[in-house]
N, C-alpha and C positions, 0 to 999 in steps of 0.2 A: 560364727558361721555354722557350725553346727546344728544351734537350735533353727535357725532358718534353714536349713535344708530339711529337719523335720516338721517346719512349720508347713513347710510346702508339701510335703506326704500325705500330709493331714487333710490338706483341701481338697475338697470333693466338685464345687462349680464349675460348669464346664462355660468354656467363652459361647455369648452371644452369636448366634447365625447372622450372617449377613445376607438381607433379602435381594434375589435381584431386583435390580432397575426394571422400573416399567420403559419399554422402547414408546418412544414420540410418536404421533402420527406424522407421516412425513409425503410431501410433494416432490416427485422427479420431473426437473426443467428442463425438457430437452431444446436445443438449439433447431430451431427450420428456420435459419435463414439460407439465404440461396448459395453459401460459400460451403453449405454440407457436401452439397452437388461434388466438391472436390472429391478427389483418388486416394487411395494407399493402397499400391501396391498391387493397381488395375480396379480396386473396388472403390465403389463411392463410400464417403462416410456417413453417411445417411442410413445404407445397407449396414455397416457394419454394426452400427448403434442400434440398428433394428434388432440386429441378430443376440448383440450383446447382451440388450435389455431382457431379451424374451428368455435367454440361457436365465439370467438373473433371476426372474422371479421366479423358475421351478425353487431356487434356495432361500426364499424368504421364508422364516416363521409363518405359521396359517396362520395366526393374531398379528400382523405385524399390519397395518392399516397403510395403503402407500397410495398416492393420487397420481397423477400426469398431467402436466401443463407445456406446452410447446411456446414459440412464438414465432414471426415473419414464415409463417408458412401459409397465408395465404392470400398476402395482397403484399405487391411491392412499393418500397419509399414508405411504408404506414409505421411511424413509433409505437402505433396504439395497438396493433396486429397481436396481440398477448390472446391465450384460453384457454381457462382449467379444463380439458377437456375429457378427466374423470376425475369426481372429488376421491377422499381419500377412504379409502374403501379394503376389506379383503378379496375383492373379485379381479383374481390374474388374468382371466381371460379378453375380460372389460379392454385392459390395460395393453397384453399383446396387440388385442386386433387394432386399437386406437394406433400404435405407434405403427404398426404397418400400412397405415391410411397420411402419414404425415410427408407432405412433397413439401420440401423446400422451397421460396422464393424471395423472403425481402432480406427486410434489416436486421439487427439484433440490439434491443432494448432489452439487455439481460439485467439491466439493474430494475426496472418497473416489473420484470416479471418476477423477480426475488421480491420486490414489494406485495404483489398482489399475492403469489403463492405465501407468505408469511401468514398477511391478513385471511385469506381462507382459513388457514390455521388457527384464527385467534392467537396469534404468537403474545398479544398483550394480557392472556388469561390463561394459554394453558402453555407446557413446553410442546414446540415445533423443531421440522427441521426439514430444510430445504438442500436439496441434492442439485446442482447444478452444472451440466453437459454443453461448454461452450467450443466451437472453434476459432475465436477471435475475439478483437476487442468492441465493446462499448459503442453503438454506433449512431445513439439518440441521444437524449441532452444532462443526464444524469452520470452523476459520479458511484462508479462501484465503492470505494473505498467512505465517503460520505453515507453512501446507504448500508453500509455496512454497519459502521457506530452508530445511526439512530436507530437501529432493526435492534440491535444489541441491549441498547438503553433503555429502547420502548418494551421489549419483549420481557418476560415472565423467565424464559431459559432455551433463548432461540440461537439455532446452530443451520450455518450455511456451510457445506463442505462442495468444495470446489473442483472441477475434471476440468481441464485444458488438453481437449483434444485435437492432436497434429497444432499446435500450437508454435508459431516460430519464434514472433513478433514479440523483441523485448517489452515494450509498450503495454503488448495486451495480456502479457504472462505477470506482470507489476500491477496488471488490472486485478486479474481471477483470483492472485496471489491476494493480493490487499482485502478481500470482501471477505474470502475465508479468516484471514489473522482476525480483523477486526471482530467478528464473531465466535471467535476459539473455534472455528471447525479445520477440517485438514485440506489442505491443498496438494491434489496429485495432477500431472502431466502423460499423457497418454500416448502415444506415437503410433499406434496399431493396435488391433484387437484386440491381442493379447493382453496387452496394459491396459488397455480400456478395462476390461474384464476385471483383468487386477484391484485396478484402482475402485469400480463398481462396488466391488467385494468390500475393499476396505470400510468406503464410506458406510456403509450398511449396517456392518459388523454389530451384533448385541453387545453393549456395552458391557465390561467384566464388572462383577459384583462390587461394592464399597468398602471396604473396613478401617473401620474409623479409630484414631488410638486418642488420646488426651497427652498434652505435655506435662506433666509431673516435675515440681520442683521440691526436692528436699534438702533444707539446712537444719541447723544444728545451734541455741544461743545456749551461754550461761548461766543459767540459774533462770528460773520463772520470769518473763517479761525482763529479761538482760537480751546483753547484745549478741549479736550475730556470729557466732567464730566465723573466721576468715582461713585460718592455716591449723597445720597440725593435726589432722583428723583421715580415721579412715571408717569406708563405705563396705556393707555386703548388703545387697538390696533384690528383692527377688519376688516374682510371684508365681500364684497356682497354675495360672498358662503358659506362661512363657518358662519358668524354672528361676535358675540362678543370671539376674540380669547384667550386678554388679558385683564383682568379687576384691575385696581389699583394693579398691579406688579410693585414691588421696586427693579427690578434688574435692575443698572445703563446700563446694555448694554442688547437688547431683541435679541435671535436667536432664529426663529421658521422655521417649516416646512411649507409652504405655496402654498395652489393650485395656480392654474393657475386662478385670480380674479382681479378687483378692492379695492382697500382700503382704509383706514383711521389711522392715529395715532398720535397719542396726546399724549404730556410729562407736567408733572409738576412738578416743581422744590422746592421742602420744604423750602428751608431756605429764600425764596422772594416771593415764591405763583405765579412765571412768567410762561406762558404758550405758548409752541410750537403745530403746527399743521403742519400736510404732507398727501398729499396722493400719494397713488403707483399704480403700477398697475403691476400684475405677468403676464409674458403671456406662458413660459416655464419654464425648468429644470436647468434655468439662475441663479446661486448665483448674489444679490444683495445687496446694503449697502445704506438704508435709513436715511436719517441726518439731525434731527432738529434744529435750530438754535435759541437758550434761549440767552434774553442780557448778555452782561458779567457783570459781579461782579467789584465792586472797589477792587484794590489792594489791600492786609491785609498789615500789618505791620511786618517786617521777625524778626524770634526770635531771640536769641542771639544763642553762641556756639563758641566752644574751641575746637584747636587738639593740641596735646603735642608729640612730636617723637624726635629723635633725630636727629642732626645736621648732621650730614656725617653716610654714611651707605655702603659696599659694595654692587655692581648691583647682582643682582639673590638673594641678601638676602632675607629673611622674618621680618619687622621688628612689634613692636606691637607699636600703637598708641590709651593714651588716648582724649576721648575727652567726653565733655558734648555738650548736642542739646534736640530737639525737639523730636527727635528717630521717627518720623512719617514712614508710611510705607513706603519703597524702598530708605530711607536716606540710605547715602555714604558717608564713610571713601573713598577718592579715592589723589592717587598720580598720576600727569603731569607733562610735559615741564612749564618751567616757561612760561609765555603769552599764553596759552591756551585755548579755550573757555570756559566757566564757567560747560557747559554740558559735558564736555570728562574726560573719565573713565580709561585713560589707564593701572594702576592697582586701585584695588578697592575691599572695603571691606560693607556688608550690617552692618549698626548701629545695627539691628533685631539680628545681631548672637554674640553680645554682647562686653563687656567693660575691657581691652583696644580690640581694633581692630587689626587683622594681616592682614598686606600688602606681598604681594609677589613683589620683588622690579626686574623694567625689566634690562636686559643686556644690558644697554649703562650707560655710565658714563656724568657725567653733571651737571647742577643748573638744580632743579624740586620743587614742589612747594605738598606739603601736602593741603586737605580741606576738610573740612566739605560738602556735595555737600543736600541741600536739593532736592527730585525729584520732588516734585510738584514745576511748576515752574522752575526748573532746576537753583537755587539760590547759589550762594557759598555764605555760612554763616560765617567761619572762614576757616585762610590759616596760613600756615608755611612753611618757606625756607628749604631744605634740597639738600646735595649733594651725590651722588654714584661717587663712588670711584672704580678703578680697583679693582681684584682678581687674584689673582695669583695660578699655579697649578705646579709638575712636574712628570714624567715620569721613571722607570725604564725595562729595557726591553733589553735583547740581540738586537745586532745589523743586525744579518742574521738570516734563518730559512729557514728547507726545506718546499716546496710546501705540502700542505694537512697538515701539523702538528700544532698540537695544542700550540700556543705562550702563556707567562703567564707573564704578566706585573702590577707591584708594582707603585703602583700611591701616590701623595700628594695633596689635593684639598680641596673646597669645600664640596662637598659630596652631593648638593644641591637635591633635588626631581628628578631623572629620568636625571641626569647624566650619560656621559656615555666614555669608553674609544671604540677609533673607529682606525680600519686601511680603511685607503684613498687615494687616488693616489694624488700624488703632483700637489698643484694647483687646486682642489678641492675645491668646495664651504661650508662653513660650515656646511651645512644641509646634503652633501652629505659623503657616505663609503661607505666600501667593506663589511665592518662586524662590526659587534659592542658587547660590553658586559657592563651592565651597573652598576655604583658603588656601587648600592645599594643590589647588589649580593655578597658583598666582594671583600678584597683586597688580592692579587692579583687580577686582571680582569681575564680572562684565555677565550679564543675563537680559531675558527681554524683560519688561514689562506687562502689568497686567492690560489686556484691549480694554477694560473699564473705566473713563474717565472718575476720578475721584481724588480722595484725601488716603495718602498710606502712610508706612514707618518704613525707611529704612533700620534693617538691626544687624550689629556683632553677634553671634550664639555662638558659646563656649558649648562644644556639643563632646566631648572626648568619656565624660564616665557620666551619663547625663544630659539635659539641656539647659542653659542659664543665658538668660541677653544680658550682657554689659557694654553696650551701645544702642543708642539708638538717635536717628536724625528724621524730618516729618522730611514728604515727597508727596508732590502735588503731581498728579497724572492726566494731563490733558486733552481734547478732543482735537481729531485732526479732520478735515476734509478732504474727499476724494473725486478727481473728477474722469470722464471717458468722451472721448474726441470718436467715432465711426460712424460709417456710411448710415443711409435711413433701410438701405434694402441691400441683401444679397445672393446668389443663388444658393438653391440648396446643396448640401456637402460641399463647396467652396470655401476656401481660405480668407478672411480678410481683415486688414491690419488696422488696429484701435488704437490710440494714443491714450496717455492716460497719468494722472497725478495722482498721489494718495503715500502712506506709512512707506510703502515697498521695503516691508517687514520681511523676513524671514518665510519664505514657504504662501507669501500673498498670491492670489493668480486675479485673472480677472475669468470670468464667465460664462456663458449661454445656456441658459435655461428655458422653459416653457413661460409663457405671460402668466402673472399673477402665481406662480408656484409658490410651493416653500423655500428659506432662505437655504434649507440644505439639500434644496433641489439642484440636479446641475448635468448636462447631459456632455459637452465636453468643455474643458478649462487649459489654460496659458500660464505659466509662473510669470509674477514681472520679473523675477531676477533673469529671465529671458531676454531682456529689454525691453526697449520701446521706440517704438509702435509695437504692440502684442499682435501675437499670428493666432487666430485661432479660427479654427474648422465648425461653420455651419450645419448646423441639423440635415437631415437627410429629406425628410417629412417638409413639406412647404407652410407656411401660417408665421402668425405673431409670438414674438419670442423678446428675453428681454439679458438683455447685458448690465454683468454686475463685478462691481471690484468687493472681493471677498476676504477679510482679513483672517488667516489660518488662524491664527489664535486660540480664537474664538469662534468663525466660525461666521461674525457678520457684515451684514453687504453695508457697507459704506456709500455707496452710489449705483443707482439704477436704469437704465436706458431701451425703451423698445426698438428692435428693428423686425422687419416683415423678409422674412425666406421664400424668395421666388422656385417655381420649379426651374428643373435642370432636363436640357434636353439634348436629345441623340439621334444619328442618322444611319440605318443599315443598307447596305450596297451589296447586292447579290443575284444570281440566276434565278430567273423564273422557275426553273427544273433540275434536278439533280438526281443521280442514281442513288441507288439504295445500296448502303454503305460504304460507298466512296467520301472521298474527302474532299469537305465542302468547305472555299473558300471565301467569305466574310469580310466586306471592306467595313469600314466602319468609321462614325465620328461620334465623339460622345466628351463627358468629362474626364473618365481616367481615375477615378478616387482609387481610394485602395480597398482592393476587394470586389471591383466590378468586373461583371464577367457575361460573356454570352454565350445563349443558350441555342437550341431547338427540342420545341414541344409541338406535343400535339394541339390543334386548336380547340381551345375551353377548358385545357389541361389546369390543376392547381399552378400556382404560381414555382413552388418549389418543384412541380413532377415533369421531368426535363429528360431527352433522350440522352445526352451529349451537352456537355459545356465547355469554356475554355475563359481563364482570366483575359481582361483590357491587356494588362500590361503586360501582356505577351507581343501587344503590337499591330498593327493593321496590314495587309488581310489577319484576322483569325480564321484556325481550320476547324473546323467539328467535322465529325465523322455522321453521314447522313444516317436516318433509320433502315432497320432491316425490311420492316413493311412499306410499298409503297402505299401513299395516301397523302392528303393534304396534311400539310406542317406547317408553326408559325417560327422563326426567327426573332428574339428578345434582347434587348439591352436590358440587361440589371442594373442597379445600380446599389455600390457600394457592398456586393454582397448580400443585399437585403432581397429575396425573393419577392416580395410584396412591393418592391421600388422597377415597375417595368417603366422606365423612360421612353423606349422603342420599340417596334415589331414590326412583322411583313411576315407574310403568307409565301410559302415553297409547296410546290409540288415534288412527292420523291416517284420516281419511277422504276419498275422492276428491274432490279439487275439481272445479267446475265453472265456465265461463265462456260469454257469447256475445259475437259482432260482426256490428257494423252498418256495410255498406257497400254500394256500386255495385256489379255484378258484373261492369262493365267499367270502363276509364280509359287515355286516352291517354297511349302514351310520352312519360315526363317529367317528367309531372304532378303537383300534389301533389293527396294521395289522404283524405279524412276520413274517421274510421277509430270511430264508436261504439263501446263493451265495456261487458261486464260480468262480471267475476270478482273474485277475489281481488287487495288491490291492496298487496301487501308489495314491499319498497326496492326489488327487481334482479327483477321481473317485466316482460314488457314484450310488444309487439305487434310482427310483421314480417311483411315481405312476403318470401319462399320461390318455389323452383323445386317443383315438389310432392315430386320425389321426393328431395329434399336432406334430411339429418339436422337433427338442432333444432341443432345448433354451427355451421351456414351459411346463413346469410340474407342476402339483396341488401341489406336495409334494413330500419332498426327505430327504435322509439322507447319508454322508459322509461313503466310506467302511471302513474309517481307525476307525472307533470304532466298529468294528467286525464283527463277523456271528454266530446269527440273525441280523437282524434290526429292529428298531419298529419306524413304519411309520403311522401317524394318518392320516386315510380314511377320502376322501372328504364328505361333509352331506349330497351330491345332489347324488340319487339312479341313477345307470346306469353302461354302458359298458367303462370302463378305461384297461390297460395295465399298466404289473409291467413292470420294464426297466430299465438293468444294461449300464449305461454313462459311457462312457471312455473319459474322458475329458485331453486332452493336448494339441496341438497348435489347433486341431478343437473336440467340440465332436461327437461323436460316438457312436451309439447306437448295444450293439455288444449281447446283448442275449432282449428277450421279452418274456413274460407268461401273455396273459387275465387273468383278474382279474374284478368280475360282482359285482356292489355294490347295495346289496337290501337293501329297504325303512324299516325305523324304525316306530316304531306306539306310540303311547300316546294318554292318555285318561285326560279328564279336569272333576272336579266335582265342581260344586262352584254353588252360588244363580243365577238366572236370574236378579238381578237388590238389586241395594245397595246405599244409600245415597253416594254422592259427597264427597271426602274428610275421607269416613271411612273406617276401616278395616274391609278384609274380610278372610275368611276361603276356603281355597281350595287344595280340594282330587287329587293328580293324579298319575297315570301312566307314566311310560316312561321309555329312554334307561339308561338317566344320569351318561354321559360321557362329558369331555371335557366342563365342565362348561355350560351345559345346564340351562334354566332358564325360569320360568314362568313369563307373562308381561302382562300387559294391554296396550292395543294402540286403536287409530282408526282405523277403516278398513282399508283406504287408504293407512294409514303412512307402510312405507316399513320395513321390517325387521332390527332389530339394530336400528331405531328410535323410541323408547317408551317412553309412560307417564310413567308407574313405572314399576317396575319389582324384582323378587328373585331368585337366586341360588337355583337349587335342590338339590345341595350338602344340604342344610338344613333339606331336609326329607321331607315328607306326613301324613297330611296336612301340610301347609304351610300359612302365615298370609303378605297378601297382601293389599295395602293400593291403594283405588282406587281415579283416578283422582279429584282434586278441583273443574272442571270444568265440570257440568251439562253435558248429552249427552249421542250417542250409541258408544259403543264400543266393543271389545272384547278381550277373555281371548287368550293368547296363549302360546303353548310349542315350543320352541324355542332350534335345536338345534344346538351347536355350533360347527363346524367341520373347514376346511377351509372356509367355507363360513357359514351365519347361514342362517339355514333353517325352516317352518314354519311346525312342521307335524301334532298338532290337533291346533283345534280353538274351542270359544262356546262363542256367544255373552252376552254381558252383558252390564245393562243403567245403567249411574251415575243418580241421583235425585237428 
C-alpha cells in the first residue's frame, strides 16, 4: 500500500477534458388544431403557447438553430394541413412573429408532422430533434407509438421530446407518452402556463458534458500462463486521478469503473504472503483485462473418491450414481468416451446438488467411462466402466389420411424428457419434421397433418440428451375435395349463407375475395367450425367477386366460385326546410350494416366533409343538428362507414335562425345575472356574456340552453361595457341574437388597526357585495391579485379575525372580489412590527 500511494504522488497526467455536446438542430411542432381554441383559467391555449414560446426563445443559446412547424391551422377535416413554416434557423424574431400569425382550426395529424419535421432534419444523416406541443390525441390515420420506433431505427440520433398540454384523456396521454419512450426523449404534461414553461425549459436544456470511464477487470494466476486464483488474495489498486480506489479488497477478481488515468495495482496472496505489482494506463471507453502474475504453489496431494453406477444402462436414460469425494465447489459426477480427456463433461452432474448423483445418459451406444472429475485442476479422482445399450420403440397409426386432418397415433417407448412422435419426409435427418406432438402430452400423440398430398414417415425421437429415431412407420397423405353450394348474386355489404364440403380442418374458413386475385387475397372470411351453411358478409363495393374454401394450413383454396355484388340501396324522409341549428329529424330506410351512418353536407362537399352525422343503428327518425349558416344542404346515406359508399341523398334548404333575450341592462360586478331566451334549443347551443367586440370563440362566461329558460350566469368582476349573446354552435358558431349588458363597480369599505405586531391577530370591520367567495387578504403592495400573505372568506361575517403576516413590513388590507377574474375594490394600508 505504501509504494501505491507513492506511486500516485509521482503522476503528473491530468484527466482528459470532456468536450461539450454539439446541440441538434431542432424543429418545435406546435399544435393548431381547433381544440387550442380551448381555456385555462379564462385564457385560450393558443394565447398561452404564444406567450410561452416567445418568453422561450429570449433563453435559447445564439447558436442553437430552432425551426417551427404547426399543423390544422388552416383548413378543417385536412390530415395533410402540416407546414414547416420556418426552417431551422438562428432568427428568433422569424419564429415569434410566425407563431403569433397561427389561428387554430382543424385536426391534429401530430404523428405525420413528427414525420415530416424529422425528414427536414435529415434525421437519417445528421442528429435531430423534434419538440412536440400537443393538446390531445392522434386524429388521422397513423400510430404515434409505430412512428416513433421507425423514426428511431431510420434516424442517425433522433429525439422526440414530448408536452401534453391541458391533457385529460387517458388514451391520448398513452399516445404523447409512447412516441417520446420509443425515441428516448422525455415526456412532460403541462396544466397551465407555468408548466408549460416548465416543461419548454426542460426539453431544450444543453445537454451536460460526457465522461466516459472503461470497465477494468483485474485478476491474479499462478505462475506464467497457470490458472486463475479464485480465493485468498487481497487488492490495493489506485490511480493518478481518482487516488486510492481499492484498499485491501479480498475479491479474488476486481471490476471497476475507471477514468481515462494512469495506475497502480498490487495483489497479495494470504496463504504465502507473495506479492504482485502492475501498472496500466486508461486512455478511453476500452474494456480492459489487467493480470498479475503470483509464483505458483506446489502441487497438493489429490484426495481420495469413489463413483458406484451401474454396468450397462440404456442411451437417453437417467441414471443415479453414488459416490464419495472432496465435494469442493464445481466437483463433477460427469460420464465420457472411454479415453477422453480428464476435463470433458459430456454428461455431467454437480457433487453441490447432492448424493447419489443423476446423470442424463447421451444417444449413442458404447464403452464410456463414469468419474469423479475434481474442477480445480481438472483431476479425475475416481472412474468406472459402464455401457449404453440400444432402446427400442413402436408405432401405431393408420396407414393413409386425408390432407389437413388430424392423425392420432399409439406409441411404445421410452417416454424419455421431451420426446417426441414427428411426421417427416423420407430420408430426413433426425432433427428434421413436418409436425411433431410430444409423449409427454399423452398417449395417443394426435397432431394435424401436412396439407401436401404425398409419401411421409411416421417417427419415435428419443429427443431427452439429444435426437435419435427408434421408430419409424411409412404414411401416405392424401388429396381431399372441397365443394361450395351459394347464390349466383348478392347485395352489396349483405350476409349470405354458403354450404359447403371439404377437410373442415382446424382454423379452415371459406372466403370472399376480388375475381382472379391472389390465393392470399381475402377481403372478409367465415371459420367452418362455424358450421354450415357459412354466413358470411359481401363486399361493400358492387362487381365480380369469387368465393373460396381455404385450407389454414397452408394457406390453399381448395375450391373456387364467382358471385356478382349488386348495389345496396336506401331511402331519406325529410323537410324541405329546417332552421339553422335545430334538430333535424331523418326518417330513413336503408340496409343497417355496421357502421352506417347519416350525414348533412354541403352540396359538392368531399364525401368525408359532413357538418353533422349520426350512426343507422341508432334507429329511424335520426336527429342531426342543422348548419349554423343558412344555405342549401344535401342529406346522405353512408354506407357501412365508408365515406365514398353514398347509397342516398336529398337536398335541404337551412334557413336563418332566430332568437331573443331577456334581461337587465345593468348588473353589478360579480353578480349573478338571469338571463330569459328564446331560440333554437339543440345540445351545444348556449348563452354568454362577451366584450362586444370579441369573436363568438371568446366569452367571459356562458351557460348551455339545454338546462332552460332563465339562465344564471355569474357577471365578470371588472365594471364596464359587455354583450349578452345567444351561440348557435354546430359545424361553425354563430352569433344569432345580442342585448348590451353595462357591468357597474361594486364598493367595500375595510376597518381594521393601522399597524399590528408580525405574526398576530387582527380584527377587522367591513362592508362589501360578498358574492362568489369574496375574501379579505393582506398582501404587499406590489403582490398581484390572488397572490397573498393570508387571507378569510366573507362568507364568515363582520368582523372577521385575520392573522397578519410573520414577516415585519408595509403592507396592506384588501377586499377582493371574486367573479371571473378577482378584482381589488377597497384597500387600507397596514405595518407588520
Amino acid at each position: 500500500m505504501p509504494r501505491l500511494i507513492a506511486f500516485l504522488l509521482l503522476m503528473s497526467a491530468g484527466l482528459l477534458a470532456q468536450g461539450a455536446q454539439d446541440a441538434p438542430r431542432t424543429i418545435l411542432v406546435l399544435d393548431g388544431s381547433g381544440s387550442m381554441w380551448g381555456q385555462i383559467d379564462g385564457v385560450n391555449k393558443i394565447e398561452i403557447a404564444r406567450k410561452v414560446i416567445v418568453d422561450l426563445l429570449a433563453t435559447l443559446p445564439p447558436e442553437q438553430e430552432l425551426g417551427l412547424m404547426t399543423y390544422g391551422h388552416r383548413r378543417k377535416g385536412d390530415c395533410s394541413d402540416i407546414e414547416l413554416i420556418i426552417e431551422p434557423s438562428i432568427d428568433r424574431n422569424a419564429i415569434a412573429q410566425a407563431v403569433q400569425a397561427i389561428s387554430p382550426k382543424g385536426k391534429t395529424p401530430l404523428s405525420a408532422a413528427v414525420i415530416q419535421a424529422a425528414e427536414a432534419l435529415r434525421y437519417t444523416e445528421d442528429m435531430a430533434t423534434v419538440i412536440l406541443v400537443s393538446d390531445g390525441i392522434e386524429t388521422c390515420d397513423l400510430d404515434p407509438c409505430a412512428v416513433g420506433r421507425e423514426l428511431e431505427t431510420a434516424g442517425v440520433d433522433f429525439t422526440a421530446h414530448v408536452i401534453g398540454f391541458d391533457v385529460a384523456d387517458p388514451a391520448a396521454l398513452e399516445q404523447l407518452q409512447c412516441l417520446a419512450q420509443e425515441t428516448g426523449g422525455l415526456f412532460r404534461t403541462a396544466a397551465n402556463a407555468e408548466e408549460l414553461a416548465d416543461a419548454l425549459d426542460l426539453v431544450v436544456a444543453e445537454p451536460e458534458p460526457l465522461i466516459i470511464s472503461a470497465v477494468v477487470s483485474f485478476r491474479a494466476i499462478a505462475g506464467a500462463g497457470g490458472p486463475e486464483i479464485t480465493e485468498g488474495l487481497v487488492w490495493n489498486i489506485g490511480t493518478e486521478a481518482a487516488g486510492p480506489i481499492i484498499v485491501n479488497g479480498d475479491e479474488p477478481t476486481q471490476l471497476l469503473d475507471i477514468f481515462p488515468s494512469a495506475g497502480l495495482a498490487e495483489v497479495l496472496r494470504t496463504a504465502d504472503e507473495a506479492t504482485a505489482e502492475a501498472t496500466f494506463t486508461v486512455v478511453d471507453d476500452t474494456a480492459m483485462t489487467v493480470t498479475l502474475v503470483l509464483p505458483a504453489l506446489p502441487p497438493a496431494a489429490l484426495p481420495d473418491a469413489t463413483v458406484s453406477g451401474p454396468a450397462t444402462a440404456p442411451f437417453g436414460a437417467t441414471i443415479a450414481v453414488d459416490w464419495t469425494g472432496p465435494n469442493m465447489a464445481n466437483d463433477h459426477i460427469t460420464l465420457v468416451p472411454v479415453g477422453a480427456k480428464d476435463d470433458a463433461k459430456d454428461a455431467r452432474a454437480r457433487t453441490s446438488d447432492g448424493n447419489p448423483a443423476r446423470l442424463r445418459l447421451p444417444m449413442e451406444t458404447g464403452a464410456f467411462e463414469i468419474r469423479y472429475l475434481m474442477t480445480e485442476g481438472a483431476k479425475v479422482l475416481a472412474r468406472q466402466p459402464i455401457t449404453l445399450t440400444e432402446v427400442t420403440a413402436s408405432l401405431d397409426a393408420p396407414a393413409t389420411i386425408n390432407i389437413g386432418e388430424e392423425i392420432s397415433v399409439g406409441w411404445q417407448g421410452p417416454d424419455y424428457d421431451r420426446d417426441f412422435i414427428a411426421i417427416a419426409k423420407p430420408g430426413a435427418r433426425d432433427t428434421a419434421f413436418e409436425t411433431r406432438a410430444y409423449t409427454g402430452n399423452g398417449n395417443p400423440a394426435r397432431f394435424k397433418v401436412p396439407a401436401e398430398p404425398g409419401q411421409y414417415e411416421l417417427r419415435y425421437a428419443a429427443n431427452d440428451n439429444g435426437t435419435r429415431v427408434i421408430a419409424r412407420q411409412p404414411l401416405s397423405v392424401e388429396e381431399i375435395k372441397a365443394t361450395l353450394d351459394a347464390p349466383e348474386t348478392a347485395v352489396a355489404g349483405s350476409t349470405i349463407q354458403i354450404g359447403w364440403s371439404g377437410p373442415d380442418a382446424a382454423s379452415d374458413f371459406i372466403a370472399v375475395a376480388k375475381d382472379r386475385a391472389g390465393d392470399s387475397n381475402r377481403l372478409n372470411i367465415v371459420r367452418t367450425e362455424k358450421g354450415n351453411p357459412a354466413a358470411l358478409v359481401m363486399p361493400l363495393k358492387p362487381g365480380i367477386y369469387e368465393l373460396r374454401y381455404v385450407l389454414e394450413q397452408n394457406g390453399e383454396v381448395l375450391v373456387r366460385r364467382q358471385i356478382t355484388v349488386t348495389p345496396a340501396a336506401a331511402t331519406l324522409d325529410a323537410p324541405e326546410e329546417a332552421t339553422a341549428g335545430s334538430l333535424l329529424p331523418v326518417g330513413w330506410t336503408g340496409p343497417n350494416y355496421a357502421g352506417d351512418y347519416l350525414a348533412i353536407a354541403k352540396p359538392g362537399a368531399a364525401d368525408d366533409d359532413y357538418v353533422d352525422f349520426v350512426y343507422a343503428e341508432k334507429g329511424s327518425p335520426a336527429r342531426l343538428q342543422a348548419p349554423a349558416q343558412p344555405g342549401a344542404y344535401e342529406l346522405r346515406y353512408i354506407g357501412a362507414g365508408r365515406p365514398d359508399r353514398v347509397i342516398a341523398h336529398r337536398e335541404i334548404m337551412i334557413t336563418e335562425a332566430k332568437a331573443t333575450l331577456d334581461a337587465p341592462a345593468s348588473t353589478p360586478a360579480g353578480s349573478t345575472l338571469s338571463v330569459g331566451w328564446n331560440g333554437p334549443n339543440a345540445d351545444r347551443n348556449y348563452i354568454a356574456i362577451a366584450k362586444p367586440d370579441a369573436p363568438a370563440e371568446t366569452e367571459e362566461t356562458y351557460e348551455y340552453c339545454e338546462k332552460g329558460s332563465p339562465l344564471a350566469l355569474r357577471v365578470p368582476a371588472v365594471p364596464g361595457d359587455y354583450e349578452l349573446r345567444f351561440i348557435l354552435r354546430s359545424d361553425v358558431k354563430a352569433i344569432i341574437a345580442r342585448q348590451p349588458l353595462t357591468v357597474t363597480a361594486q364598493t367595500a369599505t375595510l376597518d381594521a388597526p393601522a399597524s399590528a405586531p408580525a405574526g398576530s391577530s387582527i380584527e377587522v370591520n367591513w362592508t362589501g357585495p360578498n358574492v362568489n367567495r369574496d375574501y379579505i387578504t393582506v398582501a404587499r403592495v406590489e403582490q398581484p391579485a390572488g397572490d397573498e400573505e393570508t387571507y378569510e372568506y366573507c362568507d364568515k361575517g363582520s368582523p372577521m379575525i385575520l392573522k397578519m403576516p410573520d414577516e415585519p413590513g408595509d403592507y396592506e388590507l384588501r377586499y377582493i372580489m371574486r367573479g371571473i377574474s378577482r378584482e381589488i375594490i377597497a384597500r387600507q394600508p397596514i405595518t407588520a412590527e
